[in-house]
N, C-alpha and C positions, 0 to 999 in steps of 0.2 A: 619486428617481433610483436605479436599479440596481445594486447590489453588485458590482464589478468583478471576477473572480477570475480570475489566472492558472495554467493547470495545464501545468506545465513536465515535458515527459514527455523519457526515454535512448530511449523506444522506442515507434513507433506501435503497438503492442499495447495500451499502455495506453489508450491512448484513448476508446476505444467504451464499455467499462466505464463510463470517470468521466463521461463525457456522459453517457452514460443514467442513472445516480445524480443526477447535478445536474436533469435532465429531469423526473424524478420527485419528487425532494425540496425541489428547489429551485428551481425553473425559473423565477420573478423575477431572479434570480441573470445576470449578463453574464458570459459564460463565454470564456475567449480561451484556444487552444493554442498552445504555443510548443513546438517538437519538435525535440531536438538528438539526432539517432542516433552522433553521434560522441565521446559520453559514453562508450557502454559499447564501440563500436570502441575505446577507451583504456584499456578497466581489464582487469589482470593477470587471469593465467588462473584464480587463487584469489581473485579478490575484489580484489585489492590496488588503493587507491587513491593516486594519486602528488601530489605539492602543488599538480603543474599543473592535475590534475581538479578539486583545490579553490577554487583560484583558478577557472576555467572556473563551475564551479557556482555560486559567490559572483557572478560578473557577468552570469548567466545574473536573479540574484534583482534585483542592480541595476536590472538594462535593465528588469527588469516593473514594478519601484520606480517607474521615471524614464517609465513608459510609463500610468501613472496607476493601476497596479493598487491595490485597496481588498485584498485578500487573495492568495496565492500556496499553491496545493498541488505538492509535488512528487511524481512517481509510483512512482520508482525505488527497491525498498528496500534496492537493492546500495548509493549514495548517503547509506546515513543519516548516518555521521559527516561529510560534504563539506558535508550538510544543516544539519546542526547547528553548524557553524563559519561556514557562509557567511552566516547567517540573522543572526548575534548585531549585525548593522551595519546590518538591515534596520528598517525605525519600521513598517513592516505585517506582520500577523499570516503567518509562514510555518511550513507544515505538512509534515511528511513524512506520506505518504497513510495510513501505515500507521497512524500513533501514535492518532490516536482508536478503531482497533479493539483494538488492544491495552489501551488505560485500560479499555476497555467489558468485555472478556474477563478483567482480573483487579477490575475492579468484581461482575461478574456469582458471582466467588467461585465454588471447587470445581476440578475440573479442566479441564486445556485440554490440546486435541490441535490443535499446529501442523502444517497442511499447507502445504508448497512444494515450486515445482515447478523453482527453481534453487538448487544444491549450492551456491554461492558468495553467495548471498544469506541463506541460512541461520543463520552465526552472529550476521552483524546484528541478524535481525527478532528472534533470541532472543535477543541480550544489550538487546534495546528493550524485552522483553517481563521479561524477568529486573528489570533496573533500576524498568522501572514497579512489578513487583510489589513489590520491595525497598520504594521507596518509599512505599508503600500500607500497607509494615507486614503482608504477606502471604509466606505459602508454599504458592503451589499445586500442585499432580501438573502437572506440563507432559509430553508426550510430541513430539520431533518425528519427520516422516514426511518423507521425498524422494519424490515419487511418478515411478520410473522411466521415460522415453519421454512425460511427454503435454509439455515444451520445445520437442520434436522434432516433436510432432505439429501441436503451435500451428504453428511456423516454416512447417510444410509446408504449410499451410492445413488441416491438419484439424481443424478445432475441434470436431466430434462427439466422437472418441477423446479430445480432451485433455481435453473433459470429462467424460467416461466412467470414464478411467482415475482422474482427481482420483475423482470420485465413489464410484468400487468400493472404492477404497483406504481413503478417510476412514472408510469402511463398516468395512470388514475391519481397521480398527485397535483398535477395543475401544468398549464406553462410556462417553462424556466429557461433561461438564459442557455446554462451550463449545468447537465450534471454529472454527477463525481459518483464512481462507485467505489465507495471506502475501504474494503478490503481486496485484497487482489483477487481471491478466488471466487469472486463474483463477475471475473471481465469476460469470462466465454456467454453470459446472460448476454451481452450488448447485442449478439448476431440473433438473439429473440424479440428485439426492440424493432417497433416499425423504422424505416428509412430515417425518416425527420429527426428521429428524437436520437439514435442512433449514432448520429451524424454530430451530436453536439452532446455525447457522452463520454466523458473520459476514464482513462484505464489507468492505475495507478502503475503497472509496470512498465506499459510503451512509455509514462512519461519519466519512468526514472532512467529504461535506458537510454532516453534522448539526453536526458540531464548527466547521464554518465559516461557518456562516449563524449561531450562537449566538455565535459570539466578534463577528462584525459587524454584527449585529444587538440585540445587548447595548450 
């Protein structure tokens, strides 16, 4: 029988990305979206989360609990701490989308250039990325990057520029180890990136579904 996985997105952006990740890597995998856009309608203009989002978030995990999911990704990395607290009541494996690209990026050892493309999501994915390193017993060069306007360009339907702009910038920021693009619906940018750099960019979805078909398939 089928690995059940639910992927619990704030924003149908995410979506396309983790489909086509699951399609490719994992495509035995029963893949169900559950889409709450009134996640991020609720959160403060700087990121701030209020108890009510956690709660919200915590029975968002319940219902895919109670709905027979085998595993739960979540896509939002403005979310991570609501993640992390709502998950702790869950008996199946729940992921925040980002955290296997992140182990991958201070596994991979050397330096890391974080790219994102929301200013409020920012300090999260690097205090996830800070803590993993911590724990690993590591101190890498981290850099991060806000790359101006391609938010603006997704929203508007232009996803040529928002990948573009991701692209030039990642370019134009120096040579690094490992880079990480921090939200997921920045991972169709990589195929705008020259070869080299391409080659040594990570997608927070391909690594959560490796990370999820290994924890349920173990």
């Amino acid at each position: 029988m089928p690995k059940r996985v639910f992927l619990v997105h704030p924003t149908p952006l995410a979506m396309p990305p983790v489909d086509e990740a699951f399609k490719t890597l994992w495509p035995q995998a029963q893949v169900l979206n559950l889409l709450d856009e009134s996640l991020y309608a609720d959160v403060g203009t700087n990121g701030e989360l209020t108890p009510a989002l956690y709660a919200r978030v915590a029975n968002l995990f319940r219902h895919c609990e109670a709905s027979g999911a085998d595993g739960i990704v979540f896509s939002g990395s403005t979310f991570g701490p609501a993640v992390a607290e709502g998950r702790k009541g869950i008996k199946v494996p729940v992921l925040r989308i980002e955290e296997g690209m992140m182990d991958e990026a201070v596994a991979r050892g050397g330096s890391i250039l974080v790219v994102s493309t929301q200013k409020r999501a920012m300090p999260v994915v690097r205090g996830t990325l800070d803590a993993l390193a911590k724990r690993a017993g590591q101190t890498p060069t981290i850099k991060d990057i806000w790359v101006d306007g391609a938010r603006e360009a997704l929203n508007a339907g232009d996803t040529d520029k928002h990948d573009r702009l991701i692209a030039e910038q990642a370019a134009a920021a120096g040579d690094f180890d490992t880079v990480v693009l921090s939200m997921i619906s920045m991972a169709p940018a990589r195929a705008k990136m020259p070869s080299a750099l391409a080659q040594k960019t990570l997608t927070s979805g391909e690594c959560a579904v490796t990370r999820m078909r290994k924890l349920l398939e173990e």
